[in-house]
N, C-alpha and C positions, 0 to 999 in steps of 0.2 A: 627409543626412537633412533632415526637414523640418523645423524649431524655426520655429511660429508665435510663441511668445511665451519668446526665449531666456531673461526674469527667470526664470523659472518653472522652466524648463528647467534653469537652474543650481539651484535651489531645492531641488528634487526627486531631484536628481545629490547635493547634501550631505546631504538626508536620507535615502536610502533607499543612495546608493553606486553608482558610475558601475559594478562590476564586477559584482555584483545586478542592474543595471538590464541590462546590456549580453547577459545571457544573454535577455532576452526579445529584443531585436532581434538578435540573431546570426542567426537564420535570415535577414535582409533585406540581409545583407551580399552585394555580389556573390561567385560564384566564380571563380579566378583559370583560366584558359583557357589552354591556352600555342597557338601557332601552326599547331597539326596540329588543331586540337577539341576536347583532353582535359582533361579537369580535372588540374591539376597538384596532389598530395599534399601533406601536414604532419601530422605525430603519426597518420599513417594515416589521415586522412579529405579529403575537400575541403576546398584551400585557400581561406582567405576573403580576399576583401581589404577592403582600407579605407573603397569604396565600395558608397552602398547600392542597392538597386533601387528605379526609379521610385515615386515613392509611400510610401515608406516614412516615416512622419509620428512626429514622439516623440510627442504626444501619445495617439495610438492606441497605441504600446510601453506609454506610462506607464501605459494602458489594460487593454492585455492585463496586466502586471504587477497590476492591483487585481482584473479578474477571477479569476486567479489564486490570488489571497488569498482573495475569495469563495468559489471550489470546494474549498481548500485547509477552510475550515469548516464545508461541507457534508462533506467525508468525514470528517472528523475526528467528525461530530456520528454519521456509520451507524458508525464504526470504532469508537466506544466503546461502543454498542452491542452488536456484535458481539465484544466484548473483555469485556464483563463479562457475557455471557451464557455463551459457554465456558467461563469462569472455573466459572461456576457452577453449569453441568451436568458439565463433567469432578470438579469436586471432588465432587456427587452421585453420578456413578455410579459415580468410584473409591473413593469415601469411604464405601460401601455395600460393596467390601470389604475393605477394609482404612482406619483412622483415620488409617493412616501410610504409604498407598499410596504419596504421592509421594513418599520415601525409599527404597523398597522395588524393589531391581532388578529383583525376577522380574514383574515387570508391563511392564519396557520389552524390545524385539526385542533377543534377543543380541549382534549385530552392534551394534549403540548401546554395547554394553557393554566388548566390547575394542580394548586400543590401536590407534592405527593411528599410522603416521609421516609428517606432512608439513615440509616443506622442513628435515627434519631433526631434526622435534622430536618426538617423540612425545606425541599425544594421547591423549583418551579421552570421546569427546562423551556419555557419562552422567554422567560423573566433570565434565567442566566444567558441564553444567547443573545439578549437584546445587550443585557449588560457587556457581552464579552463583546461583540461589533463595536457599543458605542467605544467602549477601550479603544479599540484599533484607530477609529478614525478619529477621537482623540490626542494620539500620540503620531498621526501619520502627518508629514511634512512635504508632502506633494506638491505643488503648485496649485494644480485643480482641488485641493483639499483644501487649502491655505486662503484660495481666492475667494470661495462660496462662506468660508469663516471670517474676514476682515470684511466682505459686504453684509454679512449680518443673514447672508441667504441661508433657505432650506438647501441640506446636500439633498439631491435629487438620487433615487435608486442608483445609475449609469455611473454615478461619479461616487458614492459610499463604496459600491463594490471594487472599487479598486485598492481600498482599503483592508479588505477582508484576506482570510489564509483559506486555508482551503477547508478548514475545519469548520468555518463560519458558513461557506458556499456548501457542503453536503450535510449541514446540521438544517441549516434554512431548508432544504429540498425537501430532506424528511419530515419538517413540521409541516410543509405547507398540506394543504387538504388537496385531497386527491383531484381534485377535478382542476386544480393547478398543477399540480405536476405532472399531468396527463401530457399537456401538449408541451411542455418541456422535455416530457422521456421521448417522443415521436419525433423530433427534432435529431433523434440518434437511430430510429426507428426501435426502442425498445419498445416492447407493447406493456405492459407492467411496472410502473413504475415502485413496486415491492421490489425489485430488480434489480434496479438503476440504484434506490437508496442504498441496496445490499450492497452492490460494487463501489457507489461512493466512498462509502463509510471504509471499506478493507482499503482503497487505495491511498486513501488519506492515511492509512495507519503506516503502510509503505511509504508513503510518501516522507512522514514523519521518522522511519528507521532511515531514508536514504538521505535527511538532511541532517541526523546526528548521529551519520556515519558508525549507525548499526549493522551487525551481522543482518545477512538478507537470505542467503541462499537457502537454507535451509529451516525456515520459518513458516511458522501454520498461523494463517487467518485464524479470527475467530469461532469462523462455523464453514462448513463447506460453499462456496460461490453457486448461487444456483444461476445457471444459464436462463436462455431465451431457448424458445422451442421455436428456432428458423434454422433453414440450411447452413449456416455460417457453425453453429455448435452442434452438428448433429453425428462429425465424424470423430469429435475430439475424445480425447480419454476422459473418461466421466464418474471414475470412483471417486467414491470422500476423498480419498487422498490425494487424487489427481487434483480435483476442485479445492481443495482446503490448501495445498501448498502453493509453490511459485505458479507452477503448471495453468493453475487456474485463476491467479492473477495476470496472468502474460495472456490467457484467453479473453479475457473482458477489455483489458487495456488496449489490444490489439482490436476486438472490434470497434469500442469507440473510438480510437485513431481512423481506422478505415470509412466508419462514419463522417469524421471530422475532416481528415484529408485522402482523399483514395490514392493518391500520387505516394504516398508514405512508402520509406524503404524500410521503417523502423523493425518490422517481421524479421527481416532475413540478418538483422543485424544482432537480434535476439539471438535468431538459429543459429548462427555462426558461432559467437559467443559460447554457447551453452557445449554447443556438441566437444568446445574447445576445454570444458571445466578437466581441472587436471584430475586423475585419476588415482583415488588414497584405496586402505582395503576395506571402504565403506562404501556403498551403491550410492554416488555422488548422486546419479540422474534421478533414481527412485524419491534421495532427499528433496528434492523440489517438485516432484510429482510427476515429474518424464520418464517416460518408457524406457529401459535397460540399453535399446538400441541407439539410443539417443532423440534429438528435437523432432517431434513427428510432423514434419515436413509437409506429406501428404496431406496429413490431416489439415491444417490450414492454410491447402493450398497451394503451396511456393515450391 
């Protein structure tokens, strides 16, 4: 690797942590090759070895690592967003019928409801989400949590959710039965709410890498993001990869902001960001599922 100014280099190694650091430039590591052409294995992937590819410079690493941090606060800034706006249409429109909907089984899919057995143990994923909410409000010291506990009152839906993370708000959406989370997804105008649960569920996973200041940029969902079949995803790039990396999380995030506020500049503050990622001898844009030319502009728009 290249270390122009090694003080620095150690500097930034003690504050930030050589094994932190060392995931941004892992891509720049060579792969190890054996005699025939093939990439030889380790823990099931390419092995790396010790040396890097031409060009690989720490100070660009140290680089990509703070853009990182940058994007890491732009989604965090639509993810709260989008976290406390569910919060507060699911508590109106189950809170319209019933004050104690979210207690109330007959409102989540029955399957949500009975045991099921994994590596031995039997679960029961209404019984743990109920348990894990009642935790939160529990241990939350809010005033309006505090007041409805020393009068001895029911917390009513409106004022529980404010209690909740965001794991509690897209775990409740996927139990509930469809025909409730119908005109919850339409409120965004998603027509499917197979959809909306999809996208919840990835941006909470986000959400959760950009509050304990995990690597982001180059991170795959768990399954590719399937879109909406409306004008707004019809121009965008649509391979697994495009959908399964950042690419296809800045597409969903970005329509439900535009749902939620249309005045939003948060797009171009993505684009600008991204097209700015420094340049290592690794296809940075490809890593997050952008086009080689950089942020496709066109394609959403701006």
């Amino acid at each position: 690797m290249e270390v122009d100014d090694p003080e620095r280099a150690i500097r930034k190694i003690s504050q930030v942590g050589y094994y932190r650091l060392s995931g941004y430039w892992y891509p720049c590591r060579k792969i190890d090759i054996d005699s025939k052409g093939y990439q030889r294995q380790e823990f099931g992937k390419p092995k790396r070895m010790s040396q890097f590819l031409e060009g690989t410079n720490f100070s660009a690493c140290f680089e990509l690592y703070l853009f990182d941090k940058k994007l890491r606060m732009l989604l965090m800034d639509a993810i709260e967003r989008i976290e406390v706006y569910f919060r507060t249409v699911i508590a109106h429109e189950m809170g319209r019928k019933d004050p104690l909907a979210y207690i109330d089984p007959q409102y989540i899919a029955e399957f949500h409801t009975k045991d099921y057995v994994n590596n031995g143990k039997t679960l029961n994923a209404w019984e743990n989400w109920l348990s894990s909410q009642q935790d939160k409000i529990d241990r939350c010291t809010e005033d309006h949590i505090e007041w409805h506990r020393a009068s001895k009152r029911s917390i009513p839906f409106w004022v529980a959710v404010e209690a909740w993370d965001f794991r509690n708000t897209s775990k409740y959406f996927e139990m509930l039965c469809e025909k409730y989370q119908v005109p919850i997804a339409r409120k965004v105008n998603v027509q499917y709410p197979r959809n909306l649960k999809n996208w919840l569920k990835e941006i909470n996973t986000a959400r959760n890498r950009c509050a304990h200041h995990s690597r982001l940029w180059n991170q795959s969902c768990s399954n590719p993001l399937r879109y909406e079949n409306s004008n707004f995803f019809k121009n965008l790039p649509s391979s697994n990869n495009n959908r399964k990396r950042l690419m296809g999380l800045i597409a969903v995030i970005w329509y439900l902001i535009s749902q939620i506020g249309p005045n939003s500049d948060w797009i171009y503050r993505i684009a600008d960001l991204i097209d700015s990622a420094p340049q290592l001898p690794i296809c940075t844009f490809t890593a997050m599922g952008i086009p080689d030319s950089g942020f496709p502009r066109k394609a959403f728009g701006i």
